[in-house]
N, C-alpha and C positions, 0 to 999 in steps of 0.2 A: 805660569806653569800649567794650571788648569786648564787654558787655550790653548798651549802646545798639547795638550792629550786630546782633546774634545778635536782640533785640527788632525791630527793625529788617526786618528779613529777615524775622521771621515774620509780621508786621505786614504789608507789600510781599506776601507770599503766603496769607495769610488775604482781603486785598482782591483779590487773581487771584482763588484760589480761589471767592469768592462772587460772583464777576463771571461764573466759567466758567458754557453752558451745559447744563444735564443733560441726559441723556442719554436720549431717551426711550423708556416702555414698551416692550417688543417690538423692542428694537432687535436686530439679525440676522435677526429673523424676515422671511424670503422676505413682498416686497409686492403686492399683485394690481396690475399694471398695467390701465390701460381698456383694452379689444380695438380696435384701430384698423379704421376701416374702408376697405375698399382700395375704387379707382373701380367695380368694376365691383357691391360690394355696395352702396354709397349712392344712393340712390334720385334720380333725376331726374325732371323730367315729360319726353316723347315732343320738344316742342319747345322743351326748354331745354339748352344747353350750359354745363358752368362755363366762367369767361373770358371769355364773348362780350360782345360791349356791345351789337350790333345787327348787322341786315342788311337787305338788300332781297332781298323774293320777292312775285311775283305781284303788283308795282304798289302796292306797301306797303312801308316802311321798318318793323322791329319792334325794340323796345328789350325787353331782358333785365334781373329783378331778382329778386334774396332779399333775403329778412330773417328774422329768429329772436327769437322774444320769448313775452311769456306771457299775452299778451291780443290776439284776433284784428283786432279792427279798426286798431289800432294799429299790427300787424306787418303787413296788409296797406296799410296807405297808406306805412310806409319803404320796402316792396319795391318799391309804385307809382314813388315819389318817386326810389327807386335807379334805377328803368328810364328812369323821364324823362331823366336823368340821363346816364346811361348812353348813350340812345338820342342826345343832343346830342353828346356825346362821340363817337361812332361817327362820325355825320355833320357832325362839324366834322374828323376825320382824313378821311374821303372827301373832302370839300371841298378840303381843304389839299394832296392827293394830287393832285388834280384839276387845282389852280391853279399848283404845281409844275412841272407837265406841260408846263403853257403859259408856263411863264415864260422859255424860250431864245428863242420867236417871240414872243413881246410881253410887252415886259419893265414894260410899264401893269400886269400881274399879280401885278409885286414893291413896287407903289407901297402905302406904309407904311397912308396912308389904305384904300386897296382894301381891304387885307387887315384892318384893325380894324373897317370895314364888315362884311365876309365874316363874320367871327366874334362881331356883335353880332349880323345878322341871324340866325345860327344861336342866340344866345343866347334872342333875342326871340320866337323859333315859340311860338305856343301849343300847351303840350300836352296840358290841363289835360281836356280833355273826351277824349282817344281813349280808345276802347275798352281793354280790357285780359282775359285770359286767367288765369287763376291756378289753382294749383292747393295744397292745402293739407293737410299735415302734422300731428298733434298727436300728441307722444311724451310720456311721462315730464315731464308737465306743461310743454314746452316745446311753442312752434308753429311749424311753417316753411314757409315761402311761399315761392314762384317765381308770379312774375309776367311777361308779356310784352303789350306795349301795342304797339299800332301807329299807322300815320298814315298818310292817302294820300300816295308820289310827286305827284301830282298840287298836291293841296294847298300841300304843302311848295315845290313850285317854281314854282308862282303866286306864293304870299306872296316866296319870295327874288328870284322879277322883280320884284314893286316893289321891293323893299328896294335892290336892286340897279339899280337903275335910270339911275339917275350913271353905272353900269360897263357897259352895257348890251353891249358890241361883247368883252369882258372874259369876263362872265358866260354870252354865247352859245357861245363859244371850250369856256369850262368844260365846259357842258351838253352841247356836240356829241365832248367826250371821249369815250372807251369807258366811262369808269369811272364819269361820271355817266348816260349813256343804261343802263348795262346797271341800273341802280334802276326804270325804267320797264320792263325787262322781265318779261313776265307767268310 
């Protein structure tokens, strides 16, 4: 019985054993970490910030985008696609900022419909043809893009007066905000 445990035991650590992982080459030896790079060394273009989604300047709403990849025309239509993106995102929080605003003096602003409206029409803007700005990158076999698209104020709040149109006394309230008029300034 004694041999069956002492058998036993070696058996239970013969299978530890070949289970353990070894331990690799060079182990102790000091590892080169990658040099990090701090903001002010990575490179941006002149009108891109990280974080931004969008803004209004000069009667233009502009969407912000990267992307990283290893074939160019590829990386440049995700960055496009990221700014579209982006750019709706940006302008459905103006929006929502906007309609916020006005919802102590008329409370039509909080009405469930309005507000699925609001955010369909933001969904539905075409953005498919704006122009777009890019600038591009090829390191160490990788490519990086920054992109920025824009679209007229103009445009955009034609299209969301019709869309808008049901809300018409609603959506003027909005526009005559500060926060939607200051998009129209130049």
């Amino acid at each position: 019985m004694r041999n069956l445990a002492v058998f036993g035991c070696i058996f239970i650590g013969g299978i530890l054993y070949g289970c353990a992982t070894p331990e690799p080459s060079g182990a102790g030896e000091p590892v080169d970490e990658p040099e990090e790079i701090s903001a002010e060394e990575e490179h941006y273009p002149s009108w891109y910030t990280p974080g931004k989604l969008g803004e209004a300047s000069g009667g233009d709403l502009y969407g912000f985008g990267t992307a990283l990849g290893t074939e160019t025309g590829w990386t440049i239509e995700n960055a496009a696609r990221q700014a579209k993106v982006n750019l709706r995102s940006w302008m459905d929080e103006q929006l929502e900022e906007a309609r916020s605003r006005i919802v102590e003096s008329d409370e039509r602003a909080a009405d469930r419909e309005f507000i699925i409206d609001l955010r369909n029409s933001v969904v539905g803007l075409e953005l498919t043809e704006t122009p777009q700005q890019q600038e591009i990158i090829e390191e160490n076999g990788s490519i990086r893009v920054w992109v920025r698209i824009h679209v007229s104020v103009s445009e955009v709040l034609e299209v969301l007066d019709r869309q808008l149109e049901p809300y018409d006394e609603i959506w003027n309230k909005m526009k005559d905000s500060g926060l939607l008029r200051s998009w129209e300034t130049p």
